[in-house]
C-alpha positions in Angstrom: 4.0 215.3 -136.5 2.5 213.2 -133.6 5.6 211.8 -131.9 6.6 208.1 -130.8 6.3 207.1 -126.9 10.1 206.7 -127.0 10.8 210.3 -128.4 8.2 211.8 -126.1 10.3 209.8 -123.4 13.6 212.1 -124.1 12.0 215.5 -125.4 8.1 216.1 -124.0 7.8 219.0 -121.8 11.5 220.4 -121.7 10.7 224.3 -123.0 14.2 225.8 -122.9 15.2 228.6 -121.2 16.8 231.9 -122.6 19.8 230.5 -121.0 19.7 227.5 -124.3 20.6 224.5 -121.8 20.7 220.9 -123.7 20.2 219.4 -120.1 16.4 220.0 -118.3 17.4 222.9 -115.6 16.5 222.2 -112.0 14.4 225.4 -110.4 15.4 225.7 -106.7 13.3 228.2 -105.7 9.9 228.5 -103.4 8.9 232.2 -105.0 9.0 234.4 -108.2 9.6 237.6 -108.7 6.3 239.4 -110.8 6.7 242.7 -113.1 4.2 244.7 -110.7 1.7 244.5 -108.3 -1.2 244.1 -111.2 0.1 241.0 -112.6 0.7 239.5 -108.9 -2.8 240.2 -108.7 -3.4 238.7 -112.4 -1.4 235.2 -111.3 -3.2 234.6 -108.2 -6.4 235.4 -109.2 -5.8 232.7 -112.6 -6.3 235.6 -115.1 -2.5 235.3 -116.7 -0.5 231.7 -116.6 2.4 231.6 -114.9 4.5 230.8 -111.6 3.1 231.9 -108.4 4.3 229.7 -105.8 6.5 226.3 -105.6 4.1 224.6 -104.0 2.1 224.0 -106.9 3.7 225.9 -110.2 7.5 225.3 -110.5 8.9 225.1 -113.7 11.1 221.4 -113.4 7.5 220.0 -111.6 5.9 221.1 -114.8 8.7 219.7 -117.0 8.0 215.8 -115.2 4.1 216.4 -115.3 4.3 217.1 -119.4 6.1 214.1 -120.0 4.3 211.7 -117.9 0.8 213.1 -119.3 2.4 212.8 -122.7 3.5 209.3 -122.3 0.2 208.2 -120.4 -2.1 209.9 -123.5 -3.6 212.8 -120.8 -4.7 216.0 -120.7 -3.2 216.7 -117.2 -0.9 215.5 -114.7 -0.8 216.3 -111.3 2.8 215.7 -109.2 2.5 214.6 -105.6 5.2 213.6 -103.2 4.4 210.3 -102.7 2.1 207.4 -104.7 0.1 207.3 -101.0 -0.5 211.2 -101.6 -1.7 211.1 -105.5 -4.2 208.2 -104.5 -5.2 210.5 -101.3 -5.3 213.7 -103.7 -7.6 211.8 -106.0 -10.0 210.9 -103.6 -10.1 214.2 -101.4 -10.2 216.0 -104.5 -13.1 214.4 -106.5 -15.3 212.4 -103.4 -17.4 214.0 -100.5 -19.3 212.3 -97.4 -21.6 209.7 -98.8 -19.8 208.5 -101.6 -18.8 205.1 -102.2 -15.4 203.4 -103.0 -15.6 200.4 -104.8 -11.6 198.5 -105.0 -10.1 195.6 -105.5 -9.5 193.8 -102.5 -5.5 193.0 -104.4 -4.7 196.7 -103.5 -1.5 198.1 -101.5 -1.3 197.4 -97.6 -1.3 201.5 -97.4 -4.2 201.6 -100.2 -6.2 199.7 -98.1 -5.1 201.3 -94.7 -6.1 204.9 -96.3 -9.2 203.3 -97.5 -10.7 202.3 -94.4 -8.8 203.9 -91.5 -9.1 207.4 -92.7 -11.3 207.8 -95.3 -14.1 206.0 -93.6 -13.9 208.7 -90.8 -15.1 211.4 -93.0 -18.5 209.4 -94.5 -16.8 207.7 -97.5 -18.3 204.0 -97.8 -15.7 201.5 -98.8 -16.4 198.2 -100.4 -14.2 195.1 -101.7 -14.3 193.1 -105.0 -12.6 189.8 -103.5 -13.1 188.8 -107.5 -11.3 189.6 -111.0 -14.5 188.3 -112.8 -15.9 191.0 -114.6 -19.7 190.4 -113.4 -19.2 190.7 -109.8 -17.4 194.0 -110.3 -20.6 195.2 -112.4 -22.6 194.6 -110.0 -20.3 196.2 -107.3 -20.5 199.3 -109.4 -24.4 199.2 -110.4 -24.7 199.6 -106.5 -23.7 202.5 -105.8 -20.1 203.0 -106.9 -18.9 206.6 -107.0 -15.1 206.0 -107.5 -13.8 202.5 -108.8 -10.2 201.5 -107.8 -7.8 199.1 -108.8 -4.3 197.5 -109.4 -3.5 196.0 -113.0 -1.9 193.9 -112.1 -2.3 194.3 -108.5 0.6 193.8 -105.6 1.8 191.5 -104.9 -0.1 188.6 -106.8 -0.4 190.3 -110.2 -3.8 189.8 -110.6 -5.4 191.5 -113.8 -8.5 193.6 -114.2 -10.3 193.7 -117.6 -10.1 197.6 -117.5 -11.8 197.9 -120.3 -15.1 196.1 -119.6 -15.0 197.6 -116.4 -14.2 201.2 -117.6 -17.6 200.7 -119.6 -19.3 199.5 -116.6 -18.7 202.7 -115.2 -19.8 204.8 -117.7 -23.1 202.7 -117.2 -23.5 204.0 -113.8 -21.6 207.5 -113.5 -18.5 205.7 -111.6 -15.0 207.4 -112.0 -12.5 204.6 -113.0 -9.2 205.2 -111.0 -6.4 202.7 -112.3 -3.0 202.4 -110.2 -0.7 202.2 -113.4 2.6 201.7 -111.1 3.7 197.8 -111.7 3.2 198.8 -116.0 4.1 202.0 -116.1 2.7 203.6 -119.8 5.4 201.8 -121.2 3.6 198.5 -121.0 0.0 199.8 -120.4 -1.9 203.1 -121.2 -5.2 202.2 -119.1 -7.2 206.2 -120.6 -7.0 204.2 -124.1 -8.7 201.2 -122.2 -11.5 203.8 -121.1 -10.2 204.7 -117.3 -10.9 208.4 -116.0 -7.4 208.7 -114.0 -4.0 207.1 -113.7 -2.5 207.1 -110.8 1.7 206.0 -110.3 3.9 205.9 -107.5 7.0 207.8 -109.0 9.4 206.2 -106.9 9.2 202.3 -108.7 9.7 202.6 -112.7 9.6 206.2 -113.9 12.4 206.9 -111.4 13.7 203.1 -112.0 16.4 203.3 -109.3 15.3 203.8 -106.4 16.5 207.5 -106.0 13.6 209.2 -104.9 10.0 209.4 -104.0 6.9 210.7 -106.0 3.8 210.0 -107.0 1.6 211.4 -110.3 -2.0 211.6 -111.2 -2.8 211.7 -115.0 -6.3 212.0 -116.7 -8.6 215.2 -118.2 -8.0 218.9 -117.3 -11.3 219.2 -115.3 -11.1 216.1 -113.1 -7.3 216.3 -112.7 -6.3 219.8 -114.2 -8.6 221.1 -111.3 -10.5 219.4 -109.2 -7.3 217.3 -108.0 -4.8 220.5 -108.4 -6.9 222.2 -106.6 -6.6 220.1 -103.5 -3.0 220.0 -104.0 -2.5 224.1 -104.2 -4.5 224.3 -100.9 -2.6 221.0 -99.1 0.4 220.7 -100.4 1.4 217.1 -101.2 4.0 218.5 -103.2 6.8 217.3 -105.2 10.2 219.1 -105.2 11.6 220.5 -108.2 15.3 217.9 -107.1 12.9 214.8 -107.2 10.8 216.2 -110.5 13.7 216.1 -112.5 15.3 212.9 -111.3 12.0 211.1 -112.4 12.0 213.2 -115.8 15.3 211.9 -116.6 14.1 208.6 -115.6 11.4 208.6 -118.2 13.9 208.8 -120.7 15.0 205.3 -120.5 11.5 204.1 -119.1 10.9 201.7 -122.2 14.5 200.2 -122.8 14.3 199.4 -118.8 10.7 197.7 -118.4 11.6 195.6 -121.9 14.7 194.3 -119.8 12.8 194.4 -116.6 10.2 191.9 -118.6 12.8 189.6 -119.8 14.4 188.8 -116.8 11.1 188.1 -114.7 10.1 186.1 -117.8 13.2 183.9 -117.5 13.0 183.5 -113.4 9.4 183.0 -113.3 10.1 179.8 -115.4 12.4 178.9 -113.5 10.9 178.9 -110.4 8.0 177.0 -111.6 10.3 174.6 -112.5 11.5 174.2 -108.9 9.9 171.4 -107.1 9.7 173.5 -103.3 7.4 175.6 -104.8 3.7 175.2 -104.9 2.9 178.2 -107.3 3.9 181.1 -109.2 2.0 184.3 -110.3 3.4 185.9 -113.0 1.3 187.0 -116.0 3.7 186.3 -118.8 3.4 182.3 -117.6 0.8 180.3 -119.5 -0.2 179.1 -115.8 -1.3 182.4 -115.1 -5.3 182.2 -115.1 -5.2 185.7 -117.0 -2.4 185.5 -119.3 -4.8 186.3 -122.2 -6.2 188.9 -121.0 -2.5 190.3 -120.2 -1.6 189.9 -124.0 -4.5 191.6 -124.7 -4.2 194.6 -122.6 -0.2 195.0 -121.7 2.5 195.1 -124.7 4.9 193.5 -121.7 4.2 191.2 -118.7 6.2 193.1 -115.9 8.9 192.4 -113.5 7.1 191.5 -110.8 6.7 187.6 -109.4 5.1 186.0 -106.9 5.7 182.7 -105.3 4.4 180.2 -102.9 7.0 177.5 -101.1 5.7 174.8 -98.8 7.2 175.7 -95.4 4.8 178.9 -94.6 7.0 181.8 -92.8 9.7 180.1 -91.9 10.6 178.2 -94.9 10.2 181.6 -96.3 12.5 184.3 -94.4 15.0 180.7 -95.0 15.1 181.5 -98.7 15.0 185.5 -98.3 17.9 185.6 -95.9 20.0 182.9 -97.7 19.9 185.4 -101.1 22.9 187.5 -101.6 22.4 189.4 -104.3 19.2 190.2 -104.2 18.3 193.4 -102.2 15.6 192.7 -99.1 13.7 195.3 -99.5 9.4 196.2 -99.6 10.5 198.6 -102.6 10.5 197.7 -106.3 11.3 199.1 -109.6 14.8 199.6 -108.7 17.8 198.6 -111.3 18.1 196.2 -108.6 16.3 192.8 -108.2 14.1 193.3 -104.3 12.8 190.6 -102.7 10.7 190.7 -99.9 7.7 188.7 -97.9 4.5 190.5 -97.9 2.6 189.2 -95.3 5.0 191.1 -93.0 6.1 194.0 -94.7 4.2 195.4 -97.8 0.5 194.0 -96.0 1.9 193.6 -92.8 -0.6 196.2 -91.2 -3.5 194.3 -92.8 -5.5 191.8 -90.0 -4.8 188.4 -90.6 -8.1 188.1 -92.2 -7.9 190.6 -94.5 -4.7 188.9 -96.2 -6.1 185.6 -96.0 -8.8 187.3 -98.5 -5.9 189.3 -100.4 -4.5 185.7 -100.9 -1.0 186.8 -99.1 0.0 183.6 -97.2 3.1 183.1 -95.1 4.7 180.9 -97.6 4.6 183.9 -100.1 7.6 186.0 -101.6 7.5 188.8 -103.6 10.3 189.7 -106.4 11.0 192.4 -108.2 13.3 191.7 -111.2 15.9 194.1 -111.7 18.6 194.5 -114.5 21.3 192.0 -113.1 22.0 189.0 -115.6 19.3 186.6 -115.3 21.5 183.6 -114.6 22.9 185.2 -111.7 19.6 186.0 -110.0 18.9 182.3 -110.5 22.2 180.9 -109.0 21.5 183.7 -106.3 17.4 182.2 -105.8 18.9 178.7 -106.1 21.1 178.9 -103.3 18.6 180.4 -101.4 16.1 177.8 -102.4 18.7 174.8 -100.9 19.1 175.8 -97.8 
């Protein structure tokens, strides 16, 4: 029978070993031992399946990559070591000089750094969508788009892309759809059943879920990912190791239970917060005040446990309210078990010009929080305190 996402959570790709284990086995090694020189031959040359080399076949790698592509609905998954090295894989793997990137300008300080510090130098055109209206990113894509890129919802402001419409947009005009599924997780969104090409995840927010290690994954088809994007990785090496592949396959086990909780609690301090008369606005897409709250019912079973806020004050009145929190962790990372708080202008897009945040809407009076799995009333008395001084 076709199992649940929560079963597939605990049991996908663990194929036990001779050996019996209950527990998924960690594979330290970098080589493997073949029967003869004819089926070394017969591995490298792809004519038998098999391990050849740890750098791209290793046996608790493959274990994490079956269970995210399980969870996610793909074909194929692709483990990097970082989320900055599956959306590098993804574009070295599938674009060449001449093509055009078409993201959101909500993206990732290091998105956007990639983007147009290094990609740029090898002939790839990069264009912004300072817009979440589906029109303007039609006509973004009618123009030339080769690879389409975004954040739903994006970092830090959760802004929401209609992947759907835009999915179809890029059918329309031959346009891979590329959709950073980190701040969700599948758990909460499955953007291939909204019509993307590829899902892309930094590992090292929710699948791992506290803040252990770091990883990245590319899900989608065999050909785009199974290949193309493998391919890059077997001659490159962005590699996960097999100690970090199986921390984020036992994190998947509990991946639903956490983001439910992880919802809740943003939920509960996001009304709070807009409650609270310092502050000028939240973003947070389970809030009726968020302009695409709809369209995050419509495409998310869950709202997230990320929030943004605004206090009068700019910086200053800012780092005040950061540095006054006890509890809360200051720190640019999220997904953790532990609620993060940080202020993006000069940490997450602190590389960015000041003109580019002014477009990406990250102001000096902005704080970004990531909603851990600490009682809600204490992050609140913790934010409160914070919020009087």
């Amino acid at each position: 029978m076709p199992y649940r996402f929560d079963t597939l959570a605990v049991r996908a790709g663990h194929h036990r070993s001779a050996e019996g284990e209950q527990g998924e086995p960690i594979f330290t090694t970098s080589s493997y031992v073949f029967g003869s020189a004819a089926q070394a031959a017969a591995r490298f040359s792809g004519d038998e399946p098999g391990n050849i080399y740890s750098r791209f076949t290793n046996p608790t790698v493959n274990l994490f990559q079956e269970r995210l592509a399980a969870l996610e609905g793909a074909q194929s998954c692709v483990a990097t070591a970082s989320g900055m090295s599956a959306i590098l894989s993804v574009c070295m793997g599938l674009l060449r000089s001449g093509d055009r990137i078409v993201s959101s300008h909500g993206v990732f300080g290091s998105t956007m750094m990639l983007f147009d510090n290094f990609l740029t130098r090898f002939g790839v055109d990069v264009r912004y969508v300072e817009s979440t209206v589906t029109e303007d990113w039609n006509r973004a894509i009618s123009n030339g788009a080769s690879l389409v890129f975004l954040e739903s919802p994006s970092n830090p402001l959760t802004e929401l892309y209609d992947i759907r419409a835009i999915a179809a947009s890029c059918r329309d005009n031959g346009a891979i759809l590329v959709v950073d599924n980190c701040f969700c997780t599948p758990a909460l969104q499955r953007p291939l059943e909204l019509g993307a090409d590829i899902v892309v995840h930094s590992a090292t927010k929710y699948l791992d879920g506290q803040g252990r290690c770091v990883g990245g994954a590319i899900v989608g088809d065999s050909e785009r990912v199974g290949k193309d994007v493998f391919g890059f990785l077997r001659t490159a090496g962005p590699s996960m190791s097999p100690f970090n592949a199986w921390i984020f396959a036992k994190g998947l086990e509990t991946l639903s239970l956490r983001m439910r909780a992880h919802c809740e609690n943003a939920l509960e301090l996001a009304r709070w917060l807009e409650a609270q008369s310092g502050v000028r606005r939240v973003w947070y897409p389970g809030l009726e005040s968020h302009p695409q709250h709809e369209l995050a019912r419509i495409q998310q079973s869950g709202f997230g446990g990320i929030i943004a806020f605004e206090i009068e004050g700019g910086r200053e009145a800012a780092w005040r309210v950061i540095d006054a929190t006890e509890l809360m962790s200051i720190t640019a990372n999220l997904g953790d078990a532990k609620t993060t708080i940080t202020h993006p202008a000069t940490t997450t897009h602190g590389r960015l010009t000041p003109e580019q945040r002014e477009k990406a809407g990250i102001g000096e009076g902005l704080i970004r929080i990531a909603a851990g799995l600490e009682d809600p009333d204490d992050l609140i008395w913790d934010l409160r305190k914070g919020m009087k001084t």
